[in-house]
C-alpha positions in Angstrom: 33.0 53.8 56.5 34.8 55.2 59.7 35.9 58.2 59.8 38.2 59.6 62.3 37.8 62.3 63.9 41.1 64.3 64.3 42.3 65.5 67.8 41.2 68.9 68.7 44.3 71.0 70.2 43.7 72.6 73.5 43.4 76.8 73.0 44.9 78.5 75.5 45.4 82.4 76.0 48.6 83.1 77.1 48.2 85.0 80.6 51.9 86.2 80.4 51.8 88.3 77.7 48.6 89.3 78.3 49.7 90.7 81.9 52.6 92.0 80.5 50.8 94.6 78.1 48.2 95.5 81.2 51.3 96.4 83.2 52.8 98.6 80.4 49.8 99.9 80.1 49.5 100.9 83.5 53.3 102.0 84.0 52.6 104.5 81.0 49.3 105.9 82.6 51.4 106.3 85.6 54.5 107.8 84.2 52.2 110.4 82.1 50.1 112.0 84.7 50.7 115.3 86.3 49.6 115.5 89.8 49.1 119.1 89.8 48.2 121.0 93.0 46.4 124.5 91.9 47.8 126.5 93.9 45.8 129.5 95.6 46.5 132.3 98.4 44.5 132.0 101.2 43.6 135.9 101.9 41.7 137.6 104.9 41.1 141.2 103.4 40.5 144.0 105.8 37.7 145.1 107.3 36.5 148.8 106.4 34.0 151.0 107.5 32.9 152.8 104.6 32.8 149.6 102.2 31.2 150.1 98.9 30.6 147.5 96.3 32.4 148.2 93.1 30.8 146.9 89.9 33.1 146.7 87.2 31.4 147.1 83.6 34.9 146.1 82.0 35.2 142.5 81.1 39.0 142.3 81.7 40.6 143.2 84.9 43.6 142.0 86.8 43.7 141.1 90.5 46.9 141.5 92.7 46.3 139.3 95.3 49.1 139.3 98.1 49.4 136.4 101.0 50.5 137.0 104.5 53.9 136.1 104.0 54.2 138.8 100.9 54.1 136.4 98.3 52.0 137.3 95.0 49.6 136.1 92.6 48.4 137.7 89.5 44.5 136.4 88.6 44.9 133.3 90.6 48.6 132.0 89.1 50.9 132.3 91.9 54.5 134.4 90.8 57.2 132.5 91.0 59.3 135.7 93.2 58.2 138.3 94.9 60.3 141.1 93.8 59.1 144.2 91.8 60.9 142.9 88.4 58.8 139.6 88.8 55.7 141.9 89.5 55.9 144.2 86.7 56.8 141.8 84.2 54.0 139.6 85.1 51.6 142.7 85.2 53.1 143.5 81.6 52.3 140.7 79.9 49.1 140.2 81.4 47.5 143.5 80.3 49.4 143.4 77.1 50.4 146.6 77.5 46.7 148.2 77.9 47.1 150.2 81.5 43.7 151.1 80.8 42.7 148.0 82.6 41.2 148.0 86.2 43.4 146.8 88.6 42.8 145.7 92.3 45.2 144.6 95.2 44.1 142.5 97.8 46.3 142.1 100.3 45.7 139.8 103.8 45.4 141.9 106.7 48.4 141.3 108.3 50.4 141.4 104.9 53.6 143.4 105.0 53.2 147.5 104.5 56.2 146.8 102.2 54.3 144.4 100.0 51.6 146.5 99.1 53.6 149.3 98.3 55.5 147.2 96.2 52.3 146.1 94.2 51.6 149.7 94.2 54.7 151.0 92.7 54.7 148.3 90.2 51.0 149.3 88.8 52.4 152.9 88.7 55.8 152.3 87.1 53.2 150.6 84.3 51.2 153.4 84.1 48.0 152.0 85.7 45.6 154.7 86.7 42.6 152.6 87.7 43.7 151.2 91.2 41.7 149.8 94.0 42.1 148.1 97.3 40.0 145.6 98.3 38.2 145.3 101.3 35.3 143.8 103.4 33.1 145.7 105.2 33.1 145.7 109.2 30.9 143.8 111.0 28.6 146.1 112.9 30.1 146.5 116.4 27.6 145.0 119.3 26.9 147.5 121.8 
């Protein structure tokens, strides 16, 4: 007896469709990610002769920090203005209404008078009592 053997068909992937998921694929990937840029306020604080080093017991305080150009960020998160309104609702809903709260400014050397008076008038339209200015102490002068 002879048996035949029947023809084996070919298998082929199909490359097509197989790219064509891999490119939607990476079109999604590409359409989904946020290219964030943390933004942060380069400060030089000023220099002080009769530094002292503050340590704060309290776990929760908020930080003020104000840029050359007078802009304003509250604990690292840049304000979108830098008007009073912006600055006192931001320091509102941060402290949850607890003016209890520490509060420091640090402000760039060359920042603005105005802006730090601003930051200042803000903290006491709130009702904060617990107020500091950061600085950093002066380097000894060379004789």
């Amino acid at each position: 007896m002879k048996f035949r053997r029947k023809p084996r068909e070919n298998i082929e992937i199909n490359l097509a469709s197989l790219l064509d998921v891999v490119f939607i694929l990476l079109l999604f990937f590409v359409v989904t990610t946020t290219f964030t840029r943390e933004s942060a306020l380069k400060v030089e604080l000023p220099e002080a002769e009769s530094a002292e080093t503050v340590q704060e017991t309290q776990a929760k305080s908020l930080e003020v920090t104000i840029s050359a150009d007078g802009s304003y960020a509250l604990n690292g998160q840049a304000l979108v203005k830098s008007d009073l309104a912006t600055l006192t609702n931001a320091l509102q809903r941060e402290s949850a209404g607890d003016n209890s709260l520490p509060l420091v400014i640090s402000a760039d050397a060359s920042t603005p008078h105005q802006a730090v008076i601003t930051a200042m008038d803000a903290a006491g339209k709130l009702g904060f009592s617990r107020l500091r200015i950061s600085t950093v102490e002066a380097a000894p002068a060379k004789p």
